[in-house]
N, C-alpha and C positions, 0 to 999 in steps of 0.2 A: 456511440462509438465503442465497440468491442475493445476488451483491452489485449494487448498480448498475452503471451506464457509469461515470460517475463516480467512485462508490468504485472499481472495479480501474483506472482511468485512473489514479489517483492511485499506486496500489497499484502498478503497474507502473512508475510514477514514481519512488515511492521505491524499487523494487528497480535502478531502473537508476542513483540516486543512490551508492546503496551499492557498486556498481561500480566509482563513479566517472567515471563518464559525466554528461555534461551530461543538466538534465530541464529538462521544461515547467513551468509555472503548476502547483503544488499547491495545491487548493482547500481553505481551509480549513475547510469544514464536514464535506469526503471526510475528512478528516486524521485530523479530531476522531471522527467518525464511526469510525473503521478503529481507534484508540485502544480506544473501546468497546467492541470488538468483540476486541479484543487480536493485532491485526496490523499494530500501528502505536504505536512511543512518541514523546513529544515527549523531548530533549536540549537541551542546549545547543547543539546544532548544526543544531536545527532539526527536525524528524518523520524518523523511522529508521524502515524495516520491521521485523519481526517474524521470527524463526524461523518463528512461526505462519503471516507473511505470506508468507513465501517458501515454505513449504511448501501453503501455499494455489494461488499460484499455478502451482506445478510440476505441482499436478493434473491428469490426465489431463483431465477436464473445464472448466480452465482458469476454479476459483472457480467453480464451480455455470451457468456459462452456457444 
């Protein structure tokens, strides 16, 4: 399933949080959505990516684009 702009905007968001890098606005319907999907947890700290989500996006196809 292709994701949207949205969902990998966010998706990318949180891999560049995990870094530790400043991020944009996560949207919280992309969040919940990426949860669903299992590339994306809520913590206490707030929405984490996923091994799934990082490996999602390391795809050569960059999440189904």
């Amino acid at each position: 399933m292709p994701l949207s702009e949205g969902h990998l905007a966010a998706l990318r968001n949180l891999s560049l949080k995990r870094a530790g890098k400043p991020v944009d606005f996560i949207n919280i319907a992309d969040a919940r959505a990426l949860t669903e999907l299992g590339l994306a947890i809520r913590s206490r700290e707030g929405w984490e990516i996923t091994s799934e989500g990082e490996a999602l996006l390391a795809a050569p196809d960059d999440a189904g684009d």
